[in-house]
C-alpha positions as CSV (number, residue, x, y, z in Angstrom):
1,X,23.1,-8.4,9.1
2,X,21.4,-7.6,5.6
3,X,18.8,-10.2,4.4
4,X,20.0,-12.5,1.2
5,X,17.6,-12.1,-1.3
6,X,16.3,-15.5,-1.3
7,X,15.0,-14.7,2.1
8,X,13.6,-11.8,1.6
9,X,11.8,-13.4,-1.4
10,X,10.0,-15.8,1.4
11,X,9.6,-13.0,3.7
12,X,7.3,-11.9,0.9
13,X,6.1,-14.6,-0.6
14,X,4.6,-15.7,3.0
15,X,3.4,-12.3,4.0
16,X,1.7,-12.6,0.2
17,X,-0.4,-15.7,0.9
18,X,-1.4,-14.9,4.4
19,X,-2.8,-11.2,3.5
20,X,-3.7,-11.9,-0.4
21,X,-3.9,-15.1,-1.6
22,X,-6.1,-17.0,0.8
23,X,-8.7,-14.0,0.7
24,X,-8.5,-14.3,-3.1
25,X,-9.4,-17.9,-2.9
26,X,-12.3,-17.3,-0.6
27,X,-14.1,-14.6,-3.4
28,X,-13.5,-16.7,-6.1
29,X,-15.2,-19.8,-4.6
30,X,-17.9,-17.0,-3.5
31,X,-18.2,-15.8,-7.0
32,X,-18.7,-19.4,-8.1
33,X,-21.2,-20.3,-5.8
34,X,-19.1,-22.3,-3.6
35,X,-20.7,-19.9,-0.5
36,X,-19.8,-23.3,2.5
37,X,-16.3,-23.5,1.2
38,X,-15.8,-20.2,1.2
39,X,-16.8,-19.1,4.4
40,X,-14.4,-22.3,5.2
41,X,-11.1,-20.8,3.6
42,X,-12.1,-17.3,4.2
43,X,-12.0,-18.8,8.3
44,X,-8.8,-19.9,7.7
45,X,-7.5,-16.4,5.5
46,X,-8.4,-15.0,9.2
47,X,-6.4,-18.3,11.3
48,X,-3.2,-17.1,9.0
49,X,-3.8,-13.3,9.2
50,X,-3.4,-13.5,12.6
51,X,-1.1,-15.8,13.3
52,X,1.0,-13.7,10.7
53,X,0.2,-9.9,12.7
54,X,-0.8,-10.8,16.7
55,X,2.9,-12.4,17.2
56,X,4.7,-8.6,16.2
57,X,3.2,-7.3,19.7
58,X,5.3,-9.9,22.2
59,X,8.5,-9.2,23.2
60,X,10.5,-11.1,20.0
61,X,8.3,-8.9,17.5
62,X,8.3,-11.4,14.9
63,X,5.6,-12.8,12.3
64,X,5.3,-15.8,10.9
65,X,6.8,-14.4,7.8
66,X,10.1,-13.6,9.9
67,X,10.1,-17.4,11.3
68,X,9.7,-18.7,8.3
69,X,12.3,-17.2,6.8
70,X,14.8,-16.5,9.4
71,X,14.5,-13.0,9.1
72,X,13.5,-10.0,12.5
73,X,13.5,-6.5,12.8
74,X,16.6,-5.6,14.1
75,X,15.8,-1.6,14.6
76,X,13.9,1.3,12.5
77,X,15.7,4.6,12.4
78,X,15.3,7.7,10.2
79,X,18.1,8.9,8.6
80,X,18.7,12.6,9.5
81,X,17.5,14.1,6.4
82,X,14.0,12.1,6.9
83,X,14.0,13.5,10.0
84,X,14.3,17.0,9.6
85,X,12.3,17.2,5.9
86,X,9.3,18.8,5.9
87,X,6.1,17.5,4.2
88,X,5.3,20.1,1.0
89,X,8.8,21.2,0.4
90,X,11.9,19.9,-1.6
């Protein structure tokens, strides 16, 4: 079943904050002095990072980008011309 848009758009938007956003955060309030605080968020940029990657290795292979937005994996094939294509030529 293709994703709706909007879904996708959360995918991202979730996947977004848990890899970027949170780590931004942290340097910003390290930049500004702020060095308790951020150690604090940078702790919890780590919490989300991996509660975001660790649940793709059990047996439903979905993040917490894909629960949040109703979205899984449901297979990854190559199309037979990726397949076959060498690197270098065209």
């Amino acid at each position: 079943m293709p994703r709706a848009p909007g879904r996708a758009a959360l995918r991202a938007a979730v996947t977004t904050a848990t890899d970027v956003a949170v780590y931004a955060v942290a340097c910003v309030l390290l930049v500004q002095g702020e060095v308790l605080l951020s150690v604090l968020v940078w702790l919890v940029a780590v919490a989300l990072f991996l509660l975001n990657a660790l649940p793709v290795l059990g047996g439903r292979r979905r993040s917490l980008a894909d629960r949040v937005a109703g979205t899984s994996v449901a297979s990854v094939r190559l199309s037979r011309f990726a397949a076959t294509r060498r690197v270098g030529t065209s």
